[in-house]
N, CA, C and O atoms as a Tripos MOL2 file, in Angstrom:
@<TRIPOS>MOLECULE
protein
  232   231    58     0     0
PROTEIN
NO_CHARGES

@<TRIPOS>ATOM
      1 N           0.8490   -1.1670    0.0000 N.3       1 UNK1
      2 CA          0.0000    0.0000    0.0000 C.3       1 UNK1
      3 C           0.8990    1.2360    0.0000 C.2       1 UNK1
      4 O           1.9310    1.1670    0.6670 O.2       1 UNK1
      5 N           0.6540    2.2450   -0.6030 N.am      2 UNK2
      6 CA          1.4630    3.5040   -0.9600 C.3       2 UNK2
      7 C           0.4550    4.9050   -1.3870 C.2       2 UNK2
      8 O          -0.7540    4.9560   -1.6140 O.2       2 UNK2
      9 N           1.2400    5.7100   -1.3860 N.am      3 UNK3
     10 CA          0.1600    7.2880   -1.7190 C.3       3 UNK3
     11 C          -0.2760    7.3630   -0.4660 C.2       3 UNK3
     12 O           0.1250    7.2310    0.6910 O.2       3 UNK3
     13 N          -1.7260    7.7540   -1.3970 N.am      4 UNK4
     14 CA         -2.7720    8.5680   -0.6380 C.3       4 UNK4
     15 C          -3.1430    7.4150    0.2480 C.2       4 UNK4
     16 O          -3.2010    7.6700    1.4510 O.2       4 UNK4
     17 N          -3.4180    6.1240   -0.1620 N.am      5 UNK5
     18 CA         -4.0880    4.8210    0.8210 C.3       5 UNK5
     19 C          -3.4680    5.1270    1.7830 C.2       5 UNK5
     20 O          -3.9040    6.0600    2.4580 O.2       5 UNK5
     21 N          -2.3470    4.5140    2.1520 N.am      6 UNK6
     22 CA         -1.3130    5.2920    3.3690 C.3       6 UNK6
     23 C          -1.2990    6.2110    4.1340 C.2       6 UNK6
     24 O          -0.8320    6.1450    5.2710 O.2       6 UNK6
     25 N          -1.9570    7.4960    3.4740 N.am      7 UNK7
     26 CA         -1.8700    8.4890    3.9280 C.3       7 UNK7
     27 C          -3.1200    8.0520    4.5820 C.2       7 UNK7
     28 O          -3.0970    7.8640    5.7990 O.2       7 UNK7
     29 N          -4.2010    7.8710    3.9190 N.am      8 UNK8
     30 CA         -5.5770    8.0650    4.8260 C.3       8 UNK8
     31 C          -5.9700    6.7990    5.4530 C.2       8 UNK8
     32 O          -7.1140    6.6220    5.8740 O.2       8 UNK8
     33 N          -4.8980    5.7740    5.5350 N.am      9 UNK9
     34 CA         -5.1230    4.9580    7.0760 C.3       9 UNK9
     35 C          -4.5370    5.3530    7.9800 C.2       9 UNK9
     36 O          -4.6300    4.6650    8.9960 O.2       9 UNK9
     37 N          -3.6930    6.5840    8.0480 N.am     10 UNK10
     38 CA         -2.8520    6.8910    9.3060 C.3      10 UNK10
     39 C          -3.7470    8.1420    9.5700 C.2      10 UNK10
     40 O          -4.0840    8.3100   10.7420 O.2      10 UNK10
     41 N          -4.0160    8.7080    8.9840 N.am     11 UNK11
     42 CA         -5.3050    9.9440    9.2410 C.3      11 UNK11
     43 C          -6.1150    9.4530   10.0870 C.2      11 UNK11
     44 O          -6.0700   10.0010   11.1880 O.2      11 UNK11
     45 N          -7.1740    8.2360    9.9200 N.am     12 UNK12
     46 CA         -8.1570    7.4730   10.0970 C.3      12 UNK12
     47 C          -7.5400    6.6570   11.2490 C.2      12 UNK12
     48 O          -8.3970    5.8450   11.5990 O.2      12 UNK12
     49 N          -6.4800    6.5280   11.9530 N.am     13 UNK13
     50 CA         -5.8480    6.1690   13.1560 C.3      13 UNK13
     51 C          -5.6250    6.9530   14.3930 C.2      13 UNK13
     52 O          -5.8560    6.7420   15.5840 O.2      13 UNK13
     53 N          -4.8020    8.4780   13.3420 N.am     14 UNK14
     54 CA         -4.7410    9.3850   14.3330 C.3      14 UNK14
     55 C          -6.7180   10.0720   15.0520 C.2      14 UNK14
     56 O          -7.1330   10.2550   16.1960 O.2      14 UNK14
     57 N          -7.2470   10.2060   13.9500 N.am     15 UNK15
     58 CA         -8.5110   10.2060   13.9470 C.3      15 UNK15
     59 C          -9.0640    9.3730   15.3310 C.2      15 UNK15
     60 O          -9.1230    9.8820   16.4500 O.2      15 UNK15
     61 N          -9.3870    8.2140   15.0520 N.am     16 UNK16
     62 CA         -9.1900    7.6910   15.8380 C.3      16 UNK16
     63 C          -8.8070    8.0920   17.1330 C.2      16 UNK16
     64 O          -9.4570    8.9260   17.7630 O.2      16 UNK16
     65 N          -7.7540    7.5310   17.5850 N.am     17 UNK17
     66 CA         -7.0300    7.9030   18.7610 C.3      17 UNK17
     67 C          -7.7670    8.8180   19.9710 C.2      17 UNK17
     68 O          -8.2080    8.5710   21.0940 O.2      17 UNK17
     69 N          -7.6090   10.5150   18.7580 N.am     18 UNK18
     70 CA         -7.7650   11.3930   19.1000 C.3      18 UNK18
     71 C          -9.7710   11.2670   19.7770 C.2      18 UNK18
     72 O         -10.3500   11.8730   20.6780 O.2      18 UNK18
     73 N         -10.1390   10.4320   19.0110 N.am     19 UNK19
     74 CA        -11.8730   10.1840   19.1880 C.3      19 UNK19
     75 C         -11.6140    9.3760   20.7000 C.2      19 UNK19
     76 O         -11.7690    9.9420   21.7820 O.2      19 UNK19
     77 N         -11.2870    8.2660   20.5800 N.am     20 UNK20
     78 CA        -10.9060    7.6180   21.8610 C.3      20 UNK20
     79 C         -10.4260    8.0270   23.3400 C.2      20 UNK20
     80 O         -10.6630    7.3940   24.3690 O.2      20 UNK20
     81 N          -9.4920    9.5650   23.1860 N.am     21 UNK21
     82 CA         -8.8920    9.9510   23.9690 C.3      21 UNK21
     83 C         -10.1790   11.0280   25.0410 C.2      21 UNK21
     84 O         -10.3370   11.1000   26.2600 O.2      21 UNK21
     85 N         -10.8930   11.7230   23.8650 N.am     22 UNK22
     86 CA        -11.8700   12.9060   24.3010 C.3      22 UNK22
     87 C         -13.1420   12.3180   24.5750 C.2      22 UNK22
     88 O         -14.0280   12.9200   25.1820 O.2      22 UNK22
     89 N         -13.2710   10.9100   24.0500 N.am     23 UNK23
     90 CA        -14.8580   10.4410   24.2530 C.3      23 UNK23
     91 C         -14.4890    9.5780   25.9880 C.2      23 UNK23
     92 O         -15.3380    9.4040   26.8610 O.2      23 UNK23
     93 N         -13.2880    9.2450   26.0580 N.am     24 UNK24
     94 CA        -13.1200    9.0860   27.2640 C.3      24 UNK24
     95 C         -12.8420   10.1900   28.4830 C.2      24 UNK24
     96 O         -12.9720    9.8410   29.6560 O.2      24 UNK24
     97 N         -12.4460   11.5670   28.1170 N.am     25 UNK25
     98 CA        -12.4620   12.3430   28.8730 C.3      25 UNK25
     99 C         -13.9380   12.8120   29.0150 C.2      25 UNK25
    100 O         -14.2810   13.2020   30.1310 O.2      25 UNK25
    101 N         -14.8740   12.8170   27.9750 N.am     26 UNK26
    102 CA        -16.2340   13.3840   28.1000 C.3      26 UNK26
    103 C         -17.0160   12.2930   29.0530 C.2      26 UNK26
    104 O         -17.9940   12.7910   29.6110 O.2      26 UNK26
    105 N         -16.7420   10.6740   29.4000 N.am     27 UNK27
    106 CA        -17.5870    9.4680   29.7430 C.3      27 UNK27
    107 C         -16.8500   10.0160   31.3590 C.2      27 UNK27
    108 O         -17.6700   10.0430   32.2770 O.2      27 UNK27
    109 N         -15.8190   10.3140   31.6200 N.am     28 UNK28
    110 CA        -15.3940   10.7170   33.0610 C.3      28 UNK28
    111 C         -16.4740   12.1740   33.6200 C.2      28 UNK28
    112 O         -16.7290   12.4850   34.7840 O.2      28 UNK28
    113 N         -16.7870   12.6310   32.7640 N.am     29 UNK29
    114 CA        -17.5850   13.8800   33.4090 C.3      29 UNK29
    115 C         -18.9390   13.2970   34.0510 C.2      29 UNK29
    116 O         -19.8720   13.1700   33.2580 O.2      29 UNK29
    117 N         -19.1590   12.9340   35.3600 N.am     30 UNK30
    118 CA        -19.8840   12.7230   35.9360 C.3      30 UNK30
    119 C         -21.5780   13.4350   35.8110 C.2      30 UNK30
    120 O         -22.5520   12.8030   35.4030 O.2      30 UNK30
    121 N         -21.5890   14.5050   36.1540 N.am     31 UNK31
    122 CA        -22.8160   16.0170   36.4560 C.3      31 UNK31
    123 C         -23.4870   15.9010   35.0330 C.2      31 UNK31
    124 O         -24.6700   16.2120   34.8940 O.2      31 UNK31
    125 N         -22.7050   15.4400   33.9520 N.am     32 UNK32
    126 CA        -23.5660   15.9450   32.4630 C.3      32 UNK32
    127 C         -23.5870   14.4640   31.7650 C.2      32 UNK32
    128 O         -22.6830   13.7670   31.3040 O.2      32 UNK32
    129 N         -25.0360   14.2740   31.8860 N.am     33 UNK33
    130 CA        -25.3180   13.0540   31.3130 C.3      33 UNK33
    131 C         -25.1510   12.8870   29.3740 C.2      33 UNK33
    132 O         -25.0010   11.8830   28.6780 O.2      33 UNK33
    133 N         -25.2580   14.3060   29.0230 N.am     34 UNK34
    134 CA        -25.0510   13.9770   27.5700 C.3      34 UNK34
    135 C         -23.6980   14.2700   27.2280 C.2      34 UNK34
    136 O         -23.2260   13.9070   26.1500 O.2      34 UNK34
    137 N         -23.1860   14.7670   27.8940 N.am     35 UNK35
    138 CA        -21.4950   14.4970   27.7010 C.3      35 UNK35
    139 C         -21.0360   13.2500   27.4950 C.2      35 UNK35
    140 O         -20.2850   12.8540   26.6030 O.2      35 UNK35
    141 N         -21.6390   12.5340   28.5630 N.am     36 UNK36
    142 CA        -21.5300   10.9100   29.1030 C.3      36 UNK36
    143 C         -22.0060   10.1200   27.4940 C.2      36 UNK36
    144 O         -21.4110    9.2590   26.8460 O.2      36 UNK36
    145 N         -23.2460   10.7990   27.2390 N.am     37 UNK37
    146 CA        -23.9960    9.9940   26.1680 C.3      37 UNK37
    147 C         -22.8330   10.2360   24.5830 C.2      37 UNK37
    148 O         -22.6680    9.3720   23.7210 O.2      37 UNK37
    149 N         -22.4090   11.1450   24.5880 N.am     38 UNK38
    150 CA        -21.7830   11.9380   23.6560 C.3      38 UNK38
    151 C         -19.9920   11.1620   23.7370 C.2      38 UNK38
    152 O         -19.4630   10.7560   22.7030 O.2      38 UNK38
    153 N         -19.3400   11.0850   24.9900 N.am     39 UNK39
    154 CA        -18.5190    9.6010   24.8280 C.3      39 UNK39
    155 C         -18.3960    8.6490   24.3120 C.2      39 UNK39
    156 O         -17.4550    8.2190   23.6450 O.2      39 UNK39
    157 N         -19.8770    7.9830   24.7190 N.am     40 UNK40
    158 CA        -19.7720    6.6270   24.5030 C.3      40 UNK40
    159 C         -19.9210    6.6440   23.0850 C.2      40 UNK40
    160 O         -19.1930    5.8310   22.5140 O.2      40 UNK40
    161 N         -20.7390    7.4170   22.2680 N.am     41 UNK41
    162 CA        -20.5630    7.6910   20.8120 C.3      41 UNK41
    163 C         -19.2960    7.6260   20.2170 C.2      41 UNK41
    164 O         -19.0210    6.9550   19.2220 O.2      41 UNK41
    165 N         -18.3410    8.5240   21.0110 N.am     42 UNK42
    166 CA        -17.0390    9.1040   20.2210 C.3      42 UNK42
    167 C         -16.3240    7.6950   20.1920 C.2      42 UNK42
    168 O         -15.8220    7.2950   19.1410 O.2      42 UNK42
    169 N         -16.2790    6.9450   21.3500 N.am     43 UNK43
    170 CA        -14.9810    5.8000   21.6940 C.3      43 UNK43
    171 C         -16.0920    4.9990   20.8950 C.2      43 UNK43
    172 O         -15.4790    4.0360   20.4350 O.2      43 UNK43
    173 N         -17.3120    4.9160   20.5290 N.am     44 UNK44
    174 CA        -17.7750    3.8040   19.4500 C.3      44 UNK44
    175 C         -17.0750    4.0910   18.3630 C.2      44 UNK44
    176 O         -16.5830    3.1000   17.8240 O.2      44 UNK44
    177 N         -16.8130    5.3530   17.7400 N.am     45 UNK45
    178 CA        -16.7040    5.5700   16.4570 C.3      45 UNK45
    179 C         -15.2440    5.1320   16.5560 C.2      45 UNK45
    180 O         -14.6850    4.5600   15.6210 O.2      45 UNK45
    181 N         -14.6570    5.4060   17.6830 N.am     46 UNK46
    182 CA        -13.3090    5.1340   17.2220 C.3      46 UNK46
    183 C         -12.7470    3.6290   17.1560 C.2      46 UNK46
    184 O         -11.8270    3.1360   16.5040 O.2      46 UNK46
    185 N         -13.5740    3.1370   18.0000 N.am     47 UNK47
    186 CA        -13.9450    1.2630   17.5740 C.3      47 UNK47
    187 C         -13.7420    0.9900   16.0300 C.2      47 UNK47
    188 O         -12.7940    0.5740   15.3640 O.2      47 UNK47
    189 N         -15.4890    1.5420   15.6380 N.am     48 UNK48
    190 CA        -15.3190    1.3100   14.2960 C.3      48 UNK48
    191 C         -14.4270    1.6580   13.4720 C.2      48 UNK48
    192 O         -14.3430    0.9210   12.4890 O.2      48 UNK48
    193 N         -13.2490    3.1050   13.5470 N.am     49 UNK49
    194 CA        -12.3880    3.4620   12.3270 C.3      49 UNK49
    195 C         -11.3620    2.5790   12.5260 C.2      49 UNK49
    196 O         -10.5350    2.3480   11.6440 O.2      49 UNK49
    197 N         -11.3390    2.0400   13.6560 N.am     50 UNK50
    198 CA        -10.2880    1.0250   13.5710 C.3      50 UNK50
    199 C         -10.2910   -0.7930   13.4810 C.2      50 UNK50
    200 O          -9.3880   -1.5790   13.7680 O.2      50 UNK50
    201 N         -11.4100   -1.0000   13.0660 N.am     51 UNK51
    202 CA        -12.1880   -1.9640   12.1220 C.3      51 UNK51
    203 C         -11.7360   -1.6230   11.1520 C.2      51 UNK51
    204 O         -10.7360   -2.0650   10.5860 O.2      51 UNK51
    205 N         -12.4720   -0.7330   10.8240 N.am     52 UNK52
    206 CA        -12.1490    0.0260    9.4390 C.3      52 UNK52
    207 C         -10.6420   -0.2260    9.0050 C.2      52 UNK52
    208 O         -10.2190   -0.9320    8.0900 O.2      52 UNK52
    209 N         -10.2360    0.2340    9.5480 N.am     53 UNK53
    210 CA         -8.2440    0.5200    9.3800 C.3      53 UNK53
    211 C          -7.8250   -1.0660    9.0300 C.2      53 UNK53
    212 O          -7.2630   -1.3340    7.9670 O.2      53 UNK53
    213 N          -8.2460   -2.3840   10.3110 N.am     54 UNK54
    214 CA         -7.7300   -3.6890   10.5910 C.3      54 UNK54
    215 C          -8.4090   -4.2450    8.9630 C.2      54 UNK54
    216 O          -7.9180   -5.1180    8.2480 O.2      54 UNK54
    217 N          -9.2230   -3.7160    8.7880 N.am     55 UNK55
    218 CA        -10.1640   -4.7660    7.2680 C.3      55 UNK55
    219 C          -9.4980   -4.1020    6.1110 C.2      55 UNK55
    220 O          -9.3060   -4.8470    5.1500 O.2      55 UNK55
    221 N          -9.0400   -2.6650    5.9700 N.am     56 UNK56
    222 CA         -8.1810   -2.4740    4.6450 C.3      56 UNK56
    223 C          -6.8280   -2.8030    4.6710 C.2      56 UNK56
    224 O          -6.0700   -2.6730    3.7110 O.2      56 UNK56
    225 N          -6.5370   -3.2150    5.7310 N.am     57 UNK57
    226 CA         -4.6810   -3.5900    5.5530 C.3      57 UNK57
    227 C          -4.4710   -4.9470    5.7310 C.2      57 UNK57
    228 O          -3.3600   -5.4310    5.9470 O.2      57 UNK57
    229 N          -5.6010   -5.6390    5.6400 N.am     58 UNK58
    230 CA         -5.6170   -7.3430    5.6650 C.3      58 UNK58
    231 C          -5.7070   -7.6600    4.2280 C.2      58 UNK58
    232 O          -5.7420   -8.8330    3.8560 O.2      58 UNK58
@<TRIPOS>BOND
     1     1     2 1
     2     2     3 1
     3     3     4 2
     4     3     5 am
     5     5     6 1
     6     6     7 1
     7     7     8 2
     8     7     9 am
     9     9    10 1
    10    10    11 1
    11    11    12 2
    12    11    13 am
    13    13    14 1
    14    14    15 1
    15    15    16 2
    16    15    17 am
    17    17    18 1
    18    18    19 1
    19    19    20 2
    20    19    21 am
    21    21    22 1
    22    22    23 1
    23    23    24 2
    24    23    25 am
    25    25    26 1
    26    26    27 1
    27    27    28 2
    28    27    29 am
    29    29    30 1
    30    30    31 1
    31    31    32 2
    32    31    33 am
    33    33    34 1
    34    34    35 1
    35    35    36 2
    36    35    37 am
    37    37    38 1
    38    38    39 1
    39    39    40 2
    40    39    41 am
    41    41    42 1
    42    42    43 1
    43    43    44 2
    44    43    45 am
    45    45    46 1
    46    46    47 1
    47    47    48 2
    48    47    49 am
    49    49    50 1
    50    50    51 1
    51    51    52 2
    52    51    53 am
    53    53    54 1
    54    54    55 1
    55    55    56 2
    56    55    57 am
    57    57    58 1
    58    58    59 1
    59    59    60 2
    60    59    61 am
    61    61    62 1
    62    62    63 1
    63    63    64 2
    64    63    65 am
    65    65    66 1
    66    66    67 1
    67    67    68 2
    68    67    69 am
    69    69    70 1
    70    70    71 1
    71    71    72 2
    72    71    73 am
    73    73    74 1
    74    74    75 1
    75    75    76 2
    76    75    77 am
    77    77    78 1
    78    78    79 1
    79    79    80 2
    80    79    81 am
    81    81    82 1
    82    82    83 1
    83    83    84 2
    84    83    85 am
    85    85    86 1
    86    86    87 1
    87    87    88 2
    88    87    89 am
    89    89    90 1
    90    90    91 1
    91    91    92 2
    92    91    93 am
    93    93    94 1
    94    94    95 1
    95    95    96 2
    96    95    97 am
    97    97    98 1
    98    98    99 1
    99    99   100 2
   100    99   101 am
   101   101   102 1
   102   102   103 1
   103   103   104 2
   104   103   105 am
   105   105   106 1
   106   106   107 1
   107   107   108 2
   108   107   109 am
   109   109   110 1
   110   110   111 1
   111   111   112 2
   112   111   113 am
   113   113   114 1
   114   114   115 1
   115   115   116 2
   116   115   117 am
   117   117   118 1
   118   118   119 1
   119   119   120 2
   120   119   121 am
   121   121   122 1
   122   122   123 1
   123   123   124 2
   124   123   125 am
   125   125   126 1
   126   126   127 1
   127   127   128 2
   128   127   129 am
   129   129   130 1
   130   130   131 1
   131   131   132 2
   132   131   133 am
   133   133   134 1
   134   134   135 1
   135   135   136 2
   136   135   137 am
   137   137   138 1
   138   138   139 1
   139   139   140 2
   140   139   141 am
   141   141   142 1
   142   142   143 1
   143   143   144 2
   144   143   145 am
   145   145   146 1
   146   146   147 1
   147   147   148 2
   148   147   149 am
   149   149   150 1
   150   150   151 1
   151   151   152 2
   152   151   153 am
   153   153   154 1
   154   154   155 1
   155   155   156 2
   156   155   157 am
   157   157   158 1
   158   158   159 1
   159   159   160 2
   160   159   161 am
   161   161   162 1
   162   162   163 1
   163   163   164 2
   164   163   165 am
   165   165   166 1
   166   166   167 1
   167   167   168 2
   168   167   169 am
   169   169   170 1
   170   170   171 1
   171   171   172 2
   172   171   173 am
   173   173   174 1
   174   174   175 1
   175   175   176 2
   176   175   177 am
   177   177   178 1
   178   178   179 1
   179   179   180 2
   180   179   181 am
   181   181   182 1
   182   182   183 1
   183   183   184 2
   184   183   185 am
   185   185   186 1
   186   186   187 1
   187   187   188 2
   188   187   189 am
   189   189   190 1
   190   190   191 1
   191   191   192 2
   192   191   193 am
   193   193   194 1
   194   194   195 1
   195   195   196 2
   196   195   197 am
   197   197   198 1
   198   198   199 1
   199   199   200 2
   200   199   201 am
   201   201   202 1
   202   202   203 1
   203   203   204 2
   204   203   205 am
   205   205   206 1
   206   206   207 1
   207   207   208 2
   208   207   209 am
   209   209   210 1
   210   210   211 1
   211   211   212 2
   212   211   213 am
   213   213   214 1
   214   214   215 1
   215   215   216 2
   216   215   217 am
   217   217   218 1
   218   218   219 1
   219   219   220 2
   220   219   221 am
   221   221   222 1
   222   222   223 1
   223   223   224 2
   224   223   225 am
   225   225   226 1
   226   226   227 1
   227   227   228 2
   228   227   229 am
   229   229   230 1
   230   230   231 1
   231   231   232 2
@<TRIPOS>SUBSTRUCTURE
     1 UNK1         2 RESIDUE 1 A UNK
     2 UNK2         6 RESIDUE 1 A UNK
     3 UNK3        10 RESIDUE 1 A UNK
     4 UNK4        14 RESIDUE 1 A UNK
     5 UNK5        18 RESIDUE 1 A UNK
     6 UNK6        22 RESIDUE 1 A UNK
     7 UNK7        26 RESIDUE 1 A UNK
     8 UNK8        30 RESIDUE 1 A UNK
     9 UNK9        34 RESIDUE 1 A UNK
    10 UNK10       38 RESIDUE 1 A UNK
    11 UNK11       42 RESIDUE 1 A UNK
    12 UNK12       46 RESIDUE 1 A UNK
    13 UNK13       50 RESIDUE 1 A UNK
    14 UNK14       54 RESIDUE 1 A UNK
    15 UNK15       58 RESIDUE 1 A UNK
    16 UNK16       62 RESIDUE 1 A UNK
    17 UNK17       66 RESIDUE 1 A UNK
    18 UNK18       70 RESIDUE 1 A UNK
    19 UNK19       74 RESIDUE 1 A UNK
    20 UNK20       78 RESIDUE 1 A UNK
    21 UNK21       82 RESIDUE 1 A UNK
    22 UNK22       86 RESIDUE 1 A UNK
    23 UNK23       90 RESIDUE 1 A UNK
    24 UNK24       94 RESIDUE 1 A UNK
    25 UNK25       98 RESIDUE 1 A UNK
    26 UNK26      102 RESIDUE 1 A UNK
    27 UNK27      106 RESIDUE 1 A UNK
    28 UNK28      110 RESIDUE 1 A UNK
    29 UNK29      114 RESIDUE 1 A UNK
    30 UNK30      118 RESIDUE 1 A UNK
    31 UNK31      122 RESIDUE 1 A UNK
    32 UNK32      126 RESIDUE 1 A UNK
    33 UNK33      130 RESIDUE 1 A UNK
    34 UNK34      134 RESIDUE 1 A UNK
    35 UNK35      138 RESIDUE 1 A UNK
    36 UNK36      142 RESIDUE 1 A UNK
    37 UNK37      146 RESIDUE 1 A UNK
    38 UNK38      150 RESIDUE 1 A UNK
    39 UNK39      154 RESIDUE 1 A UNK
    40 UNK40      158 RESIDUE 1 A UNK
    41 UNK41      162 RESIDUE 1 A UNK
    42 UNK42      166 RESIDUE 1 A UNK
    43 UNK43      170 RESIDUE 1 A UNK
    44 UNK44      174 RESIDUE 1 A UNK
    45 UNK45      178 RESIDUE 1 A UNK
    46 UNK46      182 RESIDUE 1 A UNK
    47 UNK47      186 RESIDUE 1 A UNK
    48 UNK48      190 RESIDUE 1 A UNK
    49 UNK49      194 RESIDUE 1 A UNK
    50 UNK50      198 RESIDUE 1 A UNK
    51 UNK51      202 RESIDUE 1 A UNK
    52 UNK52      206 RESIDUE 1 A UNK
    53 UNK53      210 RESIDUE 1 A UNK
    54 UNK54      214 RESIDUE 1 A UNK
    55 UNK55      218 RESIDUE 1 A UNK
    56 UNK56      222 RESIDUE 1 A UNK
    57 UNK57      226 RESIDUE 1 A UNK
    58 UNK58      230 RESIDUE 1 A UNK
């Protein structure tokens, strides 16, 4: 794999990451339940881009 593919599985990682890192700082905020709700969204999505990522480099 080379180029742009390359380029936009490491995008789609950092992506990632970065989803994982803030949907877990938002699921720690206790007082605000849609913060909480709004987490568990983010660290889903970042589940899936990294599905995503594991199924195009197989």
């Amino acid at each position: 794999m080379s180029g742009i593919a390359a380029a936009a599985l490491s995008i789609a990682m950092i992506a990632a990451a970065l989803l994982g890192g803030v949907g877990f700082k938002q699921i720690l905020k206790k007082d605000d339940k849609i913060a909480r709700q709004r987490g568990l969204m983010m660290v889903a999505m970042a589940i899936i881009l990294i599905g995503n990522v594991l199924i195009w480099t197989i």
